[in-house]
N, C-alpha and C positions, 0 to 999 in steps of 0.2 A: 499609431505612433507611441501611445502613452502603454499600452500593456505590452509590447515590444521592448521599448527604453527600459520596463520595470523588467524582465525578462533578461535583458541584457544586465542590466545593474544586479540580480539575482549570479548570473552566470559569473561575474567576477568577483562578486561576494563570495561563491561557492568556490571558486578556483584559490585564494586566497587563505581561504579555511583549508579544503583538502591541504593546500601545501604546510601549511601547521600542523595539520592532523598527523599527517605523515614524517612530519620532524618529530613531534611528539611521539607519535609509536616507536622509532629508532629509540629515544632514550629511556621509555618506560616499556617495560615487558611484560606480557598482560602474565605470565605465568609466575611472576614475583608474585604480582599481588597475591595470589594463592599461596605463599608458601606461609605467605603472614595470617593465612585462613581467616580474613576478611571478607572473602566474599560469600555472597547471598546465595538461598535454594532458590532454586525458577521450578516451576510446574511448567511445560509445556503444554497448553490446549491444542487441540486441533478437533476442530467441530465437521462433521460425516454425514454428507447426505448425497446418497447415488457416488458414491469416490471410488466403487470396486475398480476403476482399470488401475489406481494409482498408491490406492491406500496401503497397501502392503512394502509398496517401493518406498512409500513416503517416509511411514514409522521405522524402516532399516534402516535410513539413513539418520533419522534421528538418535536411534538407540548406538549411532559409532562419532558422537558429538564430543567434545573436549569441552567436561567440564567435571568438576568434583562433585556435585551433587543436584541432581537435575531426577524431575518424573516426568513421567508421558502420560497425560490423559486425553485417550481419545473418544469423544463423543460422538455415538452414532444417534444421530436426530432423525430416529424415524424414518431411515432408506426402504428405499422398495426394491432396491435392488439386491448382493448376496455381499452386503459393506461387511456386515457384520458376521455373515460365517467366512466368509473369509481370512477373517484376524481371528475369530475362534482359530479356527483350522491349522493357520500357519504359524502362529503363537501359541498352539495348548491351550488356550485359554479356562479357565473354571470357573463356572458364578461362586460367588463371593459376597457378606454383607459386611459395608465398611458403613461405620455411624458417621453422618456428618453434621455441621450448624448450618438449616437455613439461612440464609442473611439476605439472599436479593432472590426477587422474582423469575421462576421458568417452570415448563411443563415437566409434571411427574417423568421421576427415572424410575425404569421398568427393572434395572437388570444392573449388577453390578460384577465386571467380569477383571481377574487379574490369572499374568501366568506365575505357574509355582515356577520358573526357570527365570524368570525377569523379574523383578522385585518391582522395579521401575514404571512398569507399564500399567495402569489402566484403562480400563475399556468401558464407557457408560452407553447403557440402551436406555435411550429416552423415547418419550414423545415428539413427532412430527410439533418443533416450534421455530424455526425459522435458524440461521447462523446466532445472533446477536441470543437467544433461546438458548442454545447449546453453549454457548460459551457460558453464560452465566452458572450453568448447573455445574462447568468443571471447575467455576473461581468458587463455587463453594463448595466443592468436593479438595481442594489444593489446601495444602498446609503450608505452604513456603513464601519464603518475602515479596518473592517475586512472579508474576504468570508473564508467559510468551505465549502469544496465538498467533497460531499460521494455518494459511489453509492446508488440507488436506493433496492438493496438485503442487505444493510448494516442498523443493527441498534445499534446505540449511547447508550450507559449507561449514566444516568441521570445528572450524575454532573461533564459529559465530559469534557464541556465546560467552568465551572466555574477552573476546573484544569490545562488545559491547556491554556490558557487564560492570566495565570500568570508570563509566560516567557515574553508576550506582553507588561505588564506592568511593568514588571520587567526590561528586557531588552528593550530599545527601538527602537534601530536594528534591531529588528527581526525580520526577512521579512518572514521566514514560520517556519512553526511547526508539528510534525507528532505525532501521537502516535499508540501504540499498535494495532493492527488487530488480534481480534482472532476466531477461527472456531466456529459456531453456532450450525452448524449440531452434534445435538445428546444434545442441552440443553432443559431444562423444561422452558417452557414458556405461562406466564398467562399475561393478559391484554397486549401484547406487551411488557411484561420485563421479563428479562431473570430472573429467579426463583431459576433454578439448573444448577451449569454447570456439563455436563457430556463430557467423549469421543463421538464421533458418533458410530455408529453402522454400517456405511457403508466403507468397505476395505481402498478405496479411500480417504476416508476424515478422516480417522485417521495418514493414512500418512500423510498428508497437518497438522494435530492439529500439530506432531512432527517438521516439517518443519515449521510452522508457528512460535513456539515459537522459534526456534536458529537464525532463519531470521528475526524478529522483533524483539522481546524481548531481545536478546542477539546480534545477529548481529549488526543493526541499533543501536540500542544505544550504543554499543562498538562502532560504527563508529562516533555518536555524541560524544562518550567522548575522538575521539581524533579528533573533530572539523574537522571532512571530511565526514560527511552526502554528499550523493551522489543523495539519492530519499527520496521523501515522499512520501508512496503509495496511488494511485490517489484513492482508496477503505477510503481515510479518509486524511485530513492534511487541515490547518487554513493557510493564506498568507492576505499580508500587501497587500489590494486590489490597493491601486497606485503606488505599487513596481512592482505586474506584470501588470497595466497598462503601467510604463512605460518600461516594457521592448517588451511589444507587445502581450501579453495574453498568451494565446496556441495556438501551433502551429495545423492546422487543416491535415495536409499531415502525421503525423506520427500516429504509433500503440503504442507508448511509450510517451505520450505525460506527465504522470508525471515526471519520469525523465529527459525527454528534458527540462521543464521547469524547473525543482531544476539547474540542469546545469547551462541553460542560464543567472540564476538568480544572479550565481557563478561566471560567465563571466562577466557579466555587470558589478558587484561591485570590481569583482579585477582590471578588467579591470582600470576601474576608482578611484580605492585607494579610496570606500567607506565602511566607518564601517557598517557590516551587521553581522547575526548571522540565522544559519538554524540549528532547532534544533528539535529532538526525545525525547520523555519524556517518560517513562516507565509507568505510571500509566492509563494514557487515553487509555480507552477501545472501542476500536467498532470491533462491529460481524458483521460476512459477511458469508453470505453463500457462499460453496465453492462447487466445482462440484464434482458429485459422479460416473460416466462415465469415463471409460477409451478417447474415443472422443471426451467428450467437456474437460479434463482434460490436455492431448495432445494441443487440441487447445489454450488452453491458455496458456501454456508456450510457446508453439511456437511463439504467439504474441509477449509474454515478452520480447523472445532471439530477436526477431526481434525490437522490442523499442530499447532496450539495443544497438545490432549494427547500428539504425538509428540513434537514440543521441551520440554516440561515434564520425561517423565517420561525423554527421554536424558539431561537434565541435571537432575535430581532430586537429586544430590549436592551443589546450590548451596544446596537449600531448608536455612534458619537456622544457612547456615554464616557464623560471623564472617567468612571468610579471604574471600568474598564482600561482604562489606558489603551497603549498602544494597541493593542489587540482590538478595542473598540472602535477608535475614534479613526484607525488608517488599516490594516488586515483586515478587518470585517465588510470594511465599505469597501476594499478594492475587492474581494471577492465577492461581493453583492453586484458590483456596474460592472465589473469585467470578467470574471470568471461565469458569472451567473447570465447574466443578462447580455454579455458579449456575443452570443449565436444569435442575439435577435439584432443587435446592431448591424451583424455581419451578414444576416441573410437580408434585409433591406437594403443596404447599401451595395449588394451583388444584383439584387431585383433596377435598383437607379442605374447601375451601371450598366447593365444588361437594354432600358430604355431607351438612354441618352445616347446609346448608338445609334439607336433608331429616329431618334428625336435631334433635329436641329437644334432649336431652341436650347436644350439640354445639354448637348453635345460641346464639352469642355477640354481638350486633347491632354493638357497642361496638367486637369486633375486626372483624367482616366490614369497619365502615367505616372502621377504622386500617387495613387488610389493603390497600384499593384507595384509599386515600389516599397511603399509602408507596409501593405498587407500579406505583401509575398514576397518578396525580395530580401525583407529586414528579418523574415522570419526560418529564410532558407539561412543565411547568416548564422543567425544565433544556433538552431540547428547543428549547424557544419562546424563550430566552435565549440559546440558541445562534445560532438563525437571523435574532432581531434583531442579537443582537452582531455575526455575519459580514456584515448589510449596513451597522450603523453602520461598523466599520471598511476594510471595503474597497469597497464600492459594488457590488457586482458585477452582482447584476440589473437588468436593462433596464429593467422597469416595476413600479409598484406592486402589480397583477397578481400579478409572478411572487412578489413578497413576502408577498403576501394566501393564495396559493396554498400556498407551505411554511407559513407560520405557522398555515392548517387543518392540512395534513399532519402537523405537529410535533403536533400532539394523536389523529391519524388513527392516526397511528403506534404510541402508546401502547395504543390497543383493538385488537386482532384480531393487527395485525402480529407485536412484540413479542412476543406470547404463540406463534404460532404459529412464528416467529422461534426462541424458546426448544424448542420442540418439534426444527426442525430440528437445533439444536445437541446435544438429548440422543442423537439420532437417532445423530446426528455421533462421540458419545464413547460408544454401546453399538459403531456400525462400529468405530471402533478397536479397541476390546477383541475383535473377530474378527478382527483384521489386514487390513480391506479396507487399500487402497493404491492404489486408480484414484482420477482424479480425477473424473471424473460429465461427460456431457454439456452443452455450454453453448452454445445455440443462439446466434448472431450474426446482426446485420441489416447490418453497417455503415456508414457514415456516408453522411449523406444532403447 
């Protein structure tokens, strides 16, 4: 009942904000602020390991971005696969030595590649050191105010950057910034931009469209409109590059390494009683392929749960400390008992319910039907709320169809998924407590 009500209270927080956001875009136009040449360089990271089906789709789409001054560097972390002649090949590419200033920890770069036709692009051959590994070798190869990291399966819509961009300028606190992620799988796509959006067509990744939009779209941003942003997901988010200079980069030992960083970033500035601002924007798009396999689908939230309980309990010294504030004393403890520790509430309480049918003694009709009224019924709701509110306000899908489609899913989601969902996560938080540390296979199809 309690992380439902917050779920819902989140969803109308967020619906409240979007409809600001979007009066606010009508009167300010992100393409002013440029003429006032205010705004900041971005380095775009994008960290490479085994990305040959998509890498090449990925970087074209970046290099046709709206923005006045922006680099590409793309790090290949050691692939075994042909990531890296690939973007030789199809870029020209030529090794190249560019001096940099170490500043944070990663494995030796091997190779330093730029093409004479793109000024913009570079290419780093590293050492095999994980995502969190690569990204740091590009924040110290970047000269600009700003670094973006996306993954490499992710593609940006074109006038990403000039939109989100605005908080930077606007606010000048503002140490990171996150926006939207939405599912790819199943839109029309010509030259590298997305055309039509549709549902996918594959089981799996229409569950994840519905789940995508209450978790970004309504989540996140209900959690920015009540200034407790927690994560910005590492699939996309802009940072004040000597903000996380100086708090030490990313950390290379975790599976959760965006979160760990939005944290730490949270810790330094309260710590220190410095004005900072971390903020979600509703309208910045980027697509990400998502996985269509039961196994690599598994494996990846298993990661997640596992992120989630390694940034908790490194920084466990924030939970109901005043010197933390909000973040401390109310964010931190509901994502410790409900984010975290919620699949084990939920998988016990499915084990008593599963008894008490069997058991007279147990056998309570009254709760069994409060038990999946709360736990599935309040949750198909919010769901279905979600999915009309992201097409009243921003229009996205093509057809009636793709709308009819999530809005089944948004109730599909809550029987089987959900629960089995919940399964993965506990799965996720007994691996931690062995110190697994891989991140699991995750098959790719690439974009079609």
């Amino acid at each position: 009942m309690t992380i439902n009500s917050v779920y819902l209270l989140l969803t109308v927080g967020a619906l409240i904000y979007v409809r600001k956001q979007l009066l606010q875009s009508d009167v300010v136009e992100a393409d002013a602020l440029f003429k006032t040449e205010l705004f900041k360089s971005i380095s775009i990271l994008v960290p490479a390991y085994n990305e040959a089906e998509n890498i090449v789709e990925s970087i074209e789409s970046l290099l046709k971005l709206e923005y006045p001054e922006y680099h590409i560097i793309v790090i290949n972390d050691g692939s075994s696969d042909d990531t890296l002649q690939r973007l030789i090949d199809h870029f020209d590419l030529v090794e190249t030595e560019i001096y940099y200033n170490k500043q944070i920890g990663h494995q030796p770069i091997q190779k330093i590649y730029q093409s004479p036709d793109i000024p913009i692009l570079t290419v780093i051959d590293k050492k095999n050191g994980g995502k969190a590994d690569a990204l740091n070798a590009g924040i110290d190869l970047a000269e600009t105010d700003l670094i973006c990291s996306i993954d490499a399966d992710s593609i940006l819509e074109q006038n990403v950057l000039k939109k989100l961009i605005q908080t930077f300028i606007e606010h000048k606190n503002t140490v990171a910034a996150g926006g939207v992620v939405r599912v790819i799988n199943g839109c029309k796509i010509e030259s590298r931009e997305i055309k039509e959006i549709h549902t996918p067509k594959n089981f799996w990744a229409r569950l994840q469209s519905v789940e995508y939009i209450r978790a970004f779209l309504f989540g996140r941003v209900g959690w920015d409109y009540f200034k407790s942003l927690l994560i910005v997901s590492g699939a996309f988010g802009i940072f004040d590059r000597k903000a996380v200079i100086k708090v030490g980069g990313y950390l290379t030992d975790t599976v959760g390494e965006d979160i760990e960083l939005i944290i730490r970033l949270h810790s330094y500035h309260l710590r220190n009683n410095t004005d900072y601002q971390i903020r979600f924007l509703p309208e910045p798009i980027c697509w990400t392929e998502v996985p269509t396999d039961y196994t690599s689908l598994k494996n990846q939230r298993n990661r997640w749960h596992r992120g989630l309980a390694d940034s908790l309990w490194r920084h466990r010294y924030m939970l109901f400390d005043k010197t933390y504030k909000h973040i401390g004393l109310f964010v931190m403890p509901f994502f410790l008992f409900f984010e975290l520790l919620g699949p084990v509430i939920q998988f016990f309480s499915y084990i008593y319910l599963a008894v008490s049918l069997f058991l007279p003694s147990l056998f309570n009709l009254p709760f069994i039907l409060l038990f999946l009224a709360v736990s599935i019924l309040y949750g198909m709701v919010i769901s279905l709320i979600s999915v009309l509110a992201e097409e009243i306000a921003f229009k996205s899908y093509s057809s009636f169809k793709d709308i009819f489609i999530l809005s089944l899913f948004s109730f599909v989601e809550n029987i089987g998924y959900r629960q089995i969902h919940g399964f993965w996560q506990l799965k996720g938080l007994i691996d931690f407590f062995r110190g697994k540390k891989n991140w699991g296979e995750i098959s790719r199809t690439g974009f079609q």
